[in-house]
Z-matrix of the N, CA and C atoms (Angstrom, degrees):
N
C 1 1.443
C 2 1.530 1 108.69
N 3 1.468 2 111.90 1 137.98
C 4 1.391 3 103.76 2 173.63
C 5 1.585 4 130.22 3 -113.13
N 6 1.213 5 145.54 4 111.68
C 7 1.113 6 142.44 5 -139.43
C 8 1.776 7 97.45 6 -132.80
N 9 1.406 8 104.86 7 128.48
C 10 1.543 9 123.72 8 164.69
C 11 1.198 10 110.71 9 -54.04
N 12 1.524 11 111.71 10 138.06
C 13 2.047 12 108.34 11 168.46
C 14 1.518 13 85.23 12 -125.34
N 15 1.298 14 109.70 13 133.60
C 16 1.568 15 136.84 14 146.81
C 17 1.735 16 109.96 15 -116.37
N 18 1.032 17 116.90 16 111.71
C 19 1.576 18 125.21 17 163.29
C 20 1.208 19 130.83 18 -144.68
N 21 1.022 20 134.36 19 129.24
C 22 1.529 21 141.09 20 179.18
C 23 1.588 22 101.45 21 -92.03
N 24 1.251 23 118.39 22 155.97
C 25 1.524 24 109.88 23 -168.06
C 26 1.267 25 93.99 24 -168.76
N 27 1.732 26 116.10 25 124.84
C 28 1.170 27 133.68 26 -178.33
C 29 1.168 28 109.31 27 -50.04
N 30 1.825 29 137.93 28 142.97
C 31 1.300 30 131.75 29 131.46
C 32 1.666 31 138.14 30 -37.62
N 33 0.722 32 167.74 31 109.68
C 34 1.704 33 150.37 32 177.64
C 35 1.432 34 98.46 33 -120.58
N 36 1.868 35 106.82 34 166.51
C 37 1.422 36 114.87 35 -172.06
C 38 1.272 37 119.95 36 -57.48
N 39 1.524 38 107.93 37 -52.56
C 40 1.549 39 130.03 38 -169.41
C 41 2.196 40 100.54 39 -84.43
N 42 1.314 41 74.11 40 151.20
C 43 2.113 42 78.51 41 179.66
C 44 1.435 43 101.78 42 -56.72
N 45 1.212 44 114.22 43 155.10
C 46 1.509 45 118.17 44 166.29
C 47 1.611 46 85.86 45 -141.56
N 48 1.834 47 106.54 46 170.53
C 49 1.331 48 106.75 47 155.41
C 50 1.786 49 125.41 48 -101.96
N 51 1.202 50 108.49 49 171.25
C 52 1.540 51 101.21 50 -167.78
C 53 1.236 52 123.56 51 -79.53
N 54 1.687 53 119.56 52 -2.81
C 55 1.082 54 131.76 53 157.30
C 56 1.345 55 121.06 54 -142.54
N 57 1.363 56 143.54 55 176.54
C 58 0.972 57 135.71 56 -164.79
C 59 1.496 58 118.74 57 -115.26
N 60 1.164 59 86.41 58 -17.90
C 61 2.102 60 97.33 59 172.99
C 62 1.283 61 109.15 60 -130.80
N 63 1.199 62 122.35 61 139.24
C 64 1.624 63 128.35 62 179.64
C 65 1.522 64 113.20 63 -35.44
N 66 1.280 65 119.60 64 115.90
C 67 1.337 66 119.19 65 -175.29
C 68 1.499 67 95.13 66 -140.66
N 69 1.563 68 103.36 67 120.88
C 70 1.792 69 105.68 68 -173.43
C 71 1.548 70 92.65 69 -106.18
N 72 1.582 71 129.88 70 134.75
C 73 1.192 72 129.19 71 -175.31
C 74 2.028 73 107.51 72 -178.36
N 75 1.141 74 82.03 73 166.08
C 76 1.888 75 95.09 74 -168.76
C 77 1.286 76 106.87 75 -109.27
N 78 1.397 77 112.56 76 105.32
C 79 1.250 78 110.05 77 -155.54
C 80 2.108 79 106.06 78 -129.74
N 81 1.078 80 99.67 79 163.60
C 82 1.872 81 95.37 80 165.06
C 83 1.595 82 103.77 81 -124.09
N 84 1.326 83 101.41 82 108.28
C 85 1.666 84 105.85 83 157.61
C 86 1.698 85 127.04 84 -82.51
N 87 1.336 86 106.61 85 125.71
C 88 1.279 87 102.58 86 162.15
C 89 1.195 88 116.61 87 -127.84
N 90 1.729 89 103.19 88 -175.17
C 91 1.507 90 109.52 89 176.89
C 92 1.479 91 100.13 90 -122.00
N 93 1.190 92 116.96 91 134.71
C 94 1.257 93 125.61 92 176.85
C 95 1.593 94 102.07 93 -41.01
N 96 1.467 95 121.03 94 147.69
C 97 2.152 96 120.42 95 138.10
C 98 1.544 97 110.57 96 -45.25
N 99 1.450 98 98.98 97 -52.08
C 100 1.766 99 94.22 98 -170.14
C 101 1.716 100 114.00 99 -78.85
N 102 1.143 101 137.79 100 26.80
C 103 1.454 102 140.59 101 156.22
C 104 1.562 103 94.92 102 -66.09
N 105 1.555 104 92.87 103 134.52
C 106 1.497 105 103.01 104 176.05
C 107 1.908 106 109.54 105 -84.28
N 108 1.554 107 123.61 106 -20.86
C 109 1.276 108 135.41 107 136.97
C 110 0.861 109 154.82 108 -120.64
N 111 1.525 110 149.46 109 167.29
C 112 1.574 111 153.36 110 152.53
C 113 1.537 112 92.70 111 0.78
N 114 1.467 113 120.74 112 156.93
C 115 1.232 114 131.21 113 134.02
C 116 1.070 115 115.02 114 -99.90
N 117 1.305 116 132.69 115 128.41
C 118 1.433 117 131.58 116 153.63
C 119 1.528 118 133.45 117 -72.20
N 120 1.287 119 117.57 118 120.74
C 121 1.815 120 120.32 119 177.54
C 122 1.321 121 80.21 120 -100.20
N 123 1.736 122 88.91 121 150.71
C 124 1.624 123 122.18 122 162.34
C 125 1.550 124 101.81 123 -72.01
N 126 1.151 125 125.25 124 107.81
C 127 1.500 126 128.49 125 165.17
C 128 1.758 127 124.53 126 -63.21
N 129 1.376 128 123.03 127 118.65
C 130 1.050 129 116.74 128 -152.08
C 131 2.110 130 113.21 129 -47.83
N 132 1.496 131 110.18 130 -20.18
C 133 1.577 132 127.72 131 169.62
C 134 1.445 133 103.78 132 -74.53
N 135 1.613 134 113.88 133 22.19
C 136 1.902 135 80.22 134 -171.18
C 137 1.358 136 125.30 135 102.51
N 138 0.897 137 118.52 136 -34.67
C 139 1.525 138 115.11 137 -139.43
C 140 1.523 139 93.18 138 -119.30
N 141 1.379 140 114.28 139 167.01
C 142 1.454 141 137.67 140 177.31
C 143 1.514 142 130.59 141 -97.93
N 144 1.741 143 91.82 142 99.24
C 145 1.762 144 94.80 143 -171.23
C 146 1.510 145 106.36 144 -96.84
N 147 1.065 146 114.84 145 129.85
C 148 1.673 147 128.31 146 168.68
C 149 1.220 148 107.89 147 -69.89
N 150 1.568 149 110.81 148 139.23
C 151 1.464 150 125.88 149 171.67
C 152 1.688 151 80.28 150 -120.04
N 153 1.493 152 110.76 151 138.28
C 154 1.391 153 118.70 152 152.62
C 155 1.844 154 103.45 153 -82.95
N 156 1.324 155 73.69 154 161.73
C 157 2.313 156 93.63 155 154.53
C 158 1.043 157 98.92 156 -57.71
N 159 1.221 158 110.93 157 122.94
C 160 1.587 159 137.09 158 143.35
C 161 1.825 160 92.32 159 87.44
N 162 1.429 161 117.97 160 59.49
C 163 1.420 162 109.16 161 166.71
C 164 1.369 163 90.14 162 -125.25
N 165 1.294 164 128.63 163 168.65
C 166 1.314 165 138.44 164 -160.83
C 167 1.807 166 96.05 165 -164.62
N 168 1.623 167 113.23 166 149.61
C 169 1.330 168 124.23 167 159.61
C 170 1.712 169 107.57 168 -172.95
N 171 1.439 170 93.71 169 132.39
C 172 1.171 171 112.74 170 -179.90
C 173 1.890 172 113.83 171 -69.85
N 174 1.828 173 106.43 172 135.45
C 175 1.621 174 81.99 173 -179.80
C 176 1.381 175 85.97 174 -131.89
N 177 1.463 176 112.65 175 152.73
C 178 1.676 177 120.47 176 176.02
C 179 1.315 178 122.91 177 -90.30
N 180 0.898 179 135.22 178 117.36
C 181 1.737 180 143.72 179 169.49
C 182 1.946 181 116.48 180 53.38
N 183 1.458 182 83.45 181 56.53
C 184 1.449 183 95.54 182 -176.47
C 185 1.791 184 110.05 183 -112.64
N 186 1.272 185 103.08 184 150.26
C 187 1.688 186 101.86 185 -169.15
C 188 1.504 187 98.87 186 -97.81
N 189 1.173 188 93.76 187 100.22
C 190 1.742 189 106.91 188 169.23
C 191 1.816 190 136.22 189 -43.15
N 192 1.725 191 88.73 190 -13.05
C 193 1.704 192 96.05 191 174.00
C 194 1.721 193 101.23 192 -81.90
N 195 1.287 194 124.40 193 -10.26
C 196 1.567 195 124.12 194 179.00
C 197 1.740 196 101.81 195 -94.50
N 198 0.793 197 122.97 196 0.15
C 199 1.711 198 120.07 197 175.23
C 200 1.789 199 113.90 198 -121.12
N 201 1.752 200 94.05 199 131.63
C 202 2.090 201 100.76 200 -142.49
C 203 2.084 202 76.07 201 -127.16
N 204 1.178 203 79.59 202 133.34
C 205 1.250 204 99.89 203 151.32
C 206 1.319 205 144.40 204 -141.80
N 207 1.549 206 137.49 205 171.77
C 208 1.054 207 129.03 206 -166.30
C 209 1.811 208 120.95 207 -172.30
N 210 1.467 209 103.41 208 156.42
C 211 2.168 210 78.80 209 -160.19
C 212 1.664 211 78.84 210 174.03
N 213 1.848 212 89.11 211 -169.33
C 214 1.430 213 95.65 212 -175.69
C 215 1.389 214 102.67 213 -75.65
N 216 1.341 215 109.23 214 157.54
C 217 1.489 216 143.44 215 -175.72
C 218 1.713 217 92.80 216 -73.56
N 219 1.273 218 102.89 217 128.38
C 220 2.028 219 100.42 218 179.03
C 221 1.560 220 86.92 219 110.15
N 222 1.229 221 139.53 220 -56.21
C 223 1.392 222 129.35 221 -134.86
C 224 2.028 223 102.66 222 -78.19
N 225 1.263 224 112.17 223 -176.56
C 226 1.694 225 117.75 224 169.97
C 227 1.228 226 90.71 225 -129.65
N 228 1.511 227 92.12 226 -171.21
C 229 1.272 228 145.74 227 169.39
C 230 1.579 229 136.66 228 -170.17
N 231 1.315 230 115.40 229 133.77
C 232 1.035 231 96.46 230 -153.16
C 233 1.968 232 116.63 231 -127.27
N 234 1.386 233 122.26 232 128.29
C 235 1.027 234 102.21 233 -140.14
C 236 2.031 235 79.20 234 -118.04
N 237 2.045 236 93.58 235 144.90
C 238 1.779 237 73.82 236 178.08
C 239 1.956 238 76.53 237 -147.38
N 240 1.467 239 102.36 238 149.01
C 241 1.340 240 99.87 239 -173.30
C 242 1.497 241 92.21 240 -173.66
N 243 1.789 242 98.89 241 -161.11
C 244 1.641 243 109.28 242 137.39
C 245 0.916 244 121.20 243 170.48
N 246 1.306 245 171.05 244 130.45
C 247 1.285 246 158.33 245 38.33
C 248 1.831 247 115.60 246 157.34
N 249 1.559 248 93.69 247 -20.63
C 250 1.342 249 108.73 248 -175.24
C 251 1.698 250 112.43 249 -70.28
């Protein structure tokens, strides 16, 4: 079955993941222009990759409960894809 994702999804301090149950899907993340900062992804090494405002990248058939993010408190992200 194939199902559309539209979600906006709060920033918080500490990593969280972008969903909460394994959801494998093809999606485009962005970061808003109007984020007052970077978003941070958990880099698969650990480490802390910056998304500026207004960067965007499409990822293919990836399960979104394995991708963590984290940034200023207030900010989005915005995820539009789906399932196909």
């Amino acid at each position: 079955m194939n199902n559309t994702i539209m979600r906006q999804i709060n920033v918080t301090a500490a990593y969280q993941p972008l969903v909460a149950d394994p959801l494998v899907a093809t999606v485009t993340i962005s970061c808003p222009p109007t984020n007052a900062g970077v978003v941070y992804f958990l880099g698969d090494d650990g480490s802390d990759v910056p998304w500026q405002q207004g960067q965007w990248e499409t990822l293919h058939r990836v399960d979104l409960s394995s991708i963590q993010i984290k940034g200023t408190v207030g900010d989005t992200i915005v995820l539009v894809g789906g399932t196909w």
